[in-house]
C-alpha positions in Angstrom: 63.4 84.2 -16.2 66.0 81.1 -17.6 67.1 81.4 -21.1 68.6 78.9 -23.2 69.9 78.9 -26.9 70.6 75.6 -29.0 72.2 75.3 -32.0 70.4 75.1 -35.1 69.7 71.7 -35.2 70.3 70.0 -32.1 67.9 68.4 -30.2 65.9 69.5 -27.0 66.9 67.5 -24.4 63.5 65.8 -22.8 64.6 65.7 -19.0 65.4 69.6 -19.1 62.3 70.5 -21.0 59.8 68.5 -18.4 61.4 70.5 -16.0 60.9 73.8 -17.9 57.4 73.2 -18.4 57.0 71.3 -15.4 53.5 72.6 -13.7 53.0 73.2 -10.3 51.4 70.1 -9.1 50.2 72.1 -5.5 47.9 74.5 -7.7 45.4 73.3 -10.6 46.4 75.7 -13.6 45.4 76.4 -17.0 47.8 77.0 -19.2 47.4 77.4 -23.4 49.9 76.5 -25.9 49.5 78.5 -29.4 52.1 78.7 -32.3 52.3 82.1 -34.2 54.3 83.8 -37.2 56.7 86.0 -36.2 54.1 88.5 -38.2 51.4 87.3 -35.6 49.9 85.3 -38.2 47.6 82.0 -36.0 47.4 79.8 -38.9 48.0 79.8 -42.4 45.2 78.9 -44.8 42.9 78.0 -41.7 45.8 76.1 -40.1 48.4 75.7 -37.5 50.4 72.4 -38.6 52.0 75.1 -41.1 53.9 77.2 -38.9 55.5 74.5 -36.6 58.4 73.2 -36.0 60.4 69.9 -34.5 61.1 71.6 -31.6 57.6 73.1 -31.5 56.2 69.6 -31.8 58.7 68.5 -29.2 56.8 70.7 -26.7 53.2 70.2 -28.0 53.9 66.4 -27.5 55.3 67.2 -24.0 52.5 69.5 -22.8 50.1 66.8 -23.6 52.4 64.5 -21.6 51.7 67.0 -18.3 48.5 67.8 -18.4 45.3 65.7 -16.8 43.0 67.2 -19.6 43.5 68.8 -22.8 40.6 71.2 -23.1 39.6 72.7 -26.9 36.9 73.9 -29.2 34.9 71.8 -31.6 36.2 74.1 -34.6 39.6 73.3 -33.7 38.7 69.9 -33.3 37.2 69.8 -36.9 39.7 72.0 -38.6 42.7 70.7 -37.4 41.4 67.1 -37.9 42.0 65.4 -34.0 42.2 61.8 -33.8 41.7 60.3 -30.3 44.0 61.3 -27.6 46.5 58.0 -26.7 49.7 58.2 -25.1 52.2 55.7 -26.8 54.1 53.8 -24.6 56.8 55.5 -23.4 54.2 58.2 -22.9 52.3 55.9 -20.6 54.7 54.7 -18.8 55.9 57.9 -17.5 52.5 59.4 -17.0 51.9 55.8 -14.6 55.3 56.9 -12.4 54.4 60.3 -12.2 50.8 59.4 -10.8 48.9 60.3 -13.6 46.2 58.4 -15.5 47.4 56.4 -18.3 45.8 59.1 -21.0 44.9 62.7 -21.2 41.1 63.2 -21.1 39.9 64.8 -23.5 37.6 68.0 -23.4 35.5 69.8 -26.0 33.9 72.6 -25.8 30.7 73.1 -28.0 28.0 75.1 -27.9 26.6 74.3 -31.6 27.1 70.0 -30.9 28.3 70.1 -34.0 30.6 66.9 -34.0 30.1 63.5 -35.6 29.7 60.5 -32.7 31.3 58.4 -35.8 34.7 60.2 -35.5 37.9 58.5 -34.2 38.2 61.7 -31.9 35.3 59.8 -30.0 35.5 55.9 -31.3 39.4 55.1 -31.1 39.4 57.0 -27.6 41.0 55.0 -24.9 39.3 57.3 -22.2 36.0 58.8 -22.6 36.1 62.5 -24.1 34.0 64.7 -22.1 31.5 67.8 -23.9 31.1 70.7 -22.5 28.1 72.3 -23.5 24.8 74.9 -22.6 21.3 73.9 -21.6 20.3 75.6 -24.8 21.8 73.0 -27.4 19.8 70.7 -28.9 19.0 67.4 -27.7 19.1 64.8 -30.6 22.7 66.0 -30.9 23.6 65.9 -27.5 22.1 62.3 -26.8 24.0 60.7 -29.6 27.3 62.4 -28.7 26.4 60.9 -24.7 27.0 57.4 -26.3 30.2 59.0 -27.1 31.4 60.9 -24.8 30.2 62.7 -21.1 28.3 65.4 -21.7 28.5 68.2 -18.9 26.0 71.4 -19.6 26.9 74.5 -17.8 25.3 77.8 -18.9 22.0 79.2 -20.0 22.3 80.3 -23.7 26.1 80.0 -24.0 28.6 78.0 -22.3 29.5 78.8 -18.5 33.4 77.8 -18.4 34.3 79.0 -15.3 31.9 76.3 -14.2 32.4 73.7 -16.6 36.4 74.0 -15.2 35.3 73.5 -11.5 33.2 70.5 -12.5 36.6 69.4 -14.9 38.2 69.7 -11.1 35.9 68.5 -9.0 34.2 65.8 -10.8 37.0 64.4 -13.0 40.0 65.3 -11.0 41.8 67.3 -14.2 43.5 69.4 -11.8 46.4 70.8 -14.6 44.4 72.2 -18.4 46.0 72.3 -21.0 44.5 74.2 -24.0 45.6 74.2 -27.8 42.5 76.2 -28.9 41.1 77.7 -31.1 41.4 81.0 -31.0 37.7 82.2 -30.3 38.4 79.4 -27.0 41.3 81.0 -26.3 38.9 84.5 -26.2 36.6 83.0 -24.1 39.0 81.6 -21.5 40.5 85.3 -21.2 37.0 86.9 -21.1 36.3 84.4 -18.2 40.0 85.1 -16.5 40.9 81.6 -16.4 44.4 81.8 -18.2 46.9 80.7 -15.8 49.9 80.5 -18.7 50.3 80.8 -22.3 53.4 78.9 -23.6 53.9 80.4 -26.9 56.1 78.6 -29.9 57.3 82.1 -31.9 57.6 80.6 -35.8 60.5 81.8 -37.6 58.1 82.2 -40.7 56.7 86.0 -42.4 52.7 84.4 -42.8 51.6 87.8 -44.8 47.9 89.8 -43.8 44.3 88.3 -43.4 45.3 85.3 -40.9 43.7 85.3 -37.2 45.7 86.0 -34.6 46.0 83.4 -31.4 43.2 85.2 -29.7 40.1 86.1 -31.8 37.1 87.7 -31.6 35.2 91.0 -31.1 36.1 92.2 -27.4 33.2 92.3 -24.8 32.7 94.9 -22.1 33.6 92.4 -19.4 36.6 91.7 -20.2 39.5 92.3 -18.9 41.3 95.0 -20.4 44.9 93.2 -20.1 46.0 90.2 -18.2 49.8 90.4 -16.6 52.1 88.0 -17.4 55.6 86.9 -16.5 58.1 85.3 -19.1 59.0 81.9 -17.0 61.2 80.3 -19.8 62.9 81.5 -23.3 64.1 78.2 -25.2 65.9 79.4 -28.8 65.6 76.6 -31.2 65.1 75.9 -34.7 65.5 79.9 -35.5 61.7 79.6 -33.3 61.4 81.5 -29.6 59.5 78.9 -26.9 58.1 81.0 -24.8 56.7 80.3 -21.2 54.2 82.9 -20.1 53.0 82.8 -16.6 50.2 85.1 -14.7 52.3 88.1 -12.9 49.3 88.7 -11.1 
C-alpha cells in the first residue's frame, strides 16, 4: 500500500495521481468511485456534489480521464443532473496519446427507460451513449431513446449486467468501467461480482442519520456475503482520505 499526505491546501500533482489510479491496461476492470461522510452518509439531501472536495473533483475528473466507459444508473443520471460526457481539450489530447478514443462512452443502465431523448445527456453527446436495458421494458420508450442512444437489452425481467459488460467488451471495446453510481447500481454490480475496485473519496464532513449509504438496497440470497479488498493507495488531502480499493481476491 503507498501513502501520501499533502498539506492543507496544496495541490495534487496530476502526473503522480495518473500513476496512482493508473489501471491495468492488460486486464479489463471495473472499478467504482463513490464519495462518503466520514459518518457513512452517500449524499446529503439526495446528493453527492455536497460532500466533495477539490481534491475529490481532482480524482472524479481523472477517473473519467482513464476509463473507456463510464457506466451508471438512470436515477443517478436524473438526480445528479449529467450533461453529456466531453473531454475538454487537454483531456483529449491526452486520451489520443494514450490510445484512447477521443471521449468516454457513456453507459446507462435502465430498466424503467425512464429518460428524456430531449436531454443534453443524449443531444450535446459527442459519442453516442449506450442503454442498457431488459427485454421486458417497454417499447415506445426504448425506440425513441434508440434515436438517441444504442440500446443493448440483456435480461428477462430485470437487467442481466454480467452480460451487458461482456457485450460493453466485446462489442464496444470498453475494456476499463468506470462507475459513479448510484448506489442501488453499485448493489447490483456487487450482487453480480463484477467490482474489480472501489476508489473511495472519505469527506471530512459529520452528514447526520437518514442518508443512504454508497451501497443500497435490501440484500438478496445470492449475494456474496463480503467481497475482499486491498487498500492500493491512501492520498490525505483537503482534511478528505482517497482511498484506492482493489479485489484481494
Amino acid at each position: 500500500m503507498h501513502a501520501l499526505a499533502l498539506d492543507e491546501g496544496s495541490p495534487l500533482d496530476t502526473d503522480a495521481l495518473t500513476a496512482a489510479y493508473a489501471p491495468d491496461r492488460a486486464v479489463p476492470g471495473l472499478r467504482l468511485n463513490f464519495v462518503c461522510s466520514i459518518d457513512g452518509a452517500a449524499t446529503v439531501d439526495g446528493k453527492s456534489a455536497p460532500l466533495g472536495t477539490p481534491a475529490d473533483k481532482q480524482v472524479f475528473n481523472l477517473l473519467r480521464r482513464l476509463c473507456d466507459g463510464l457506466i451508471v444508473g438512470a436515477g443517478t443520471v436524473r438526480d445528479e443532473n449529467y450533461r453529456a460526457i466531453r473531454s475538454n481539450d487537454e483531456q483529449r489530447h491526452w486520451r489520443i496519446d494514450h490510445g484512447l478514443q477521443p471521449h468516454p462512452r457513456l453507459v446507462i443502465v435502465s430498466s424503467r427507460l425512464d429518460l428524456d431523448p430531449s436531454a443534453a445527456v443524449f443531444t450535446e453527446a459527442p459519442v453516442r451513449p449506450i442503454v442498457v436495458t431488459h427485454r421486458g421494458s417497454k417499447d415506445a420508450p426504448r425506440e425513441a431513446l434508440a434515436e438517441v442512444a444504442d440500446v443493448i437489452v440483456h435480461g428477462i425481467d430485470e437487467v442481466d449486467l454480467p452480460g451487458a459488460v461482456g457485450e460493453l467488451r466485446e462489442a464496444y471495446a470498453l475494456d476499463q468501467l468506470l462507475s459513479e453510481g448510484g448506489p442501488h447500481l453499485f448493489a447490483s454490480l456487487y450482487a453480480a461480482d463484477l467490482v474489480d475496485e472501489l476508489c473511495l473519496t472519505l469527506s471530512p464532513r459529520l452528514a447526520g442519520p437518514g442518508a443512504d449509504r454508497i451501497i443500497a438496497g435490501d440484500r438478496g440470497a445470492d449475494m456474496p456475503p463480503t467481497i475482499p479488498m486491498r487498500l492500493h493507495r491512501a492520498i490525505a488531502a483537503d482534511s478528505a482520505l482517497l482511498l484506492r480499493y482493489v479485489r484481494a481476491d
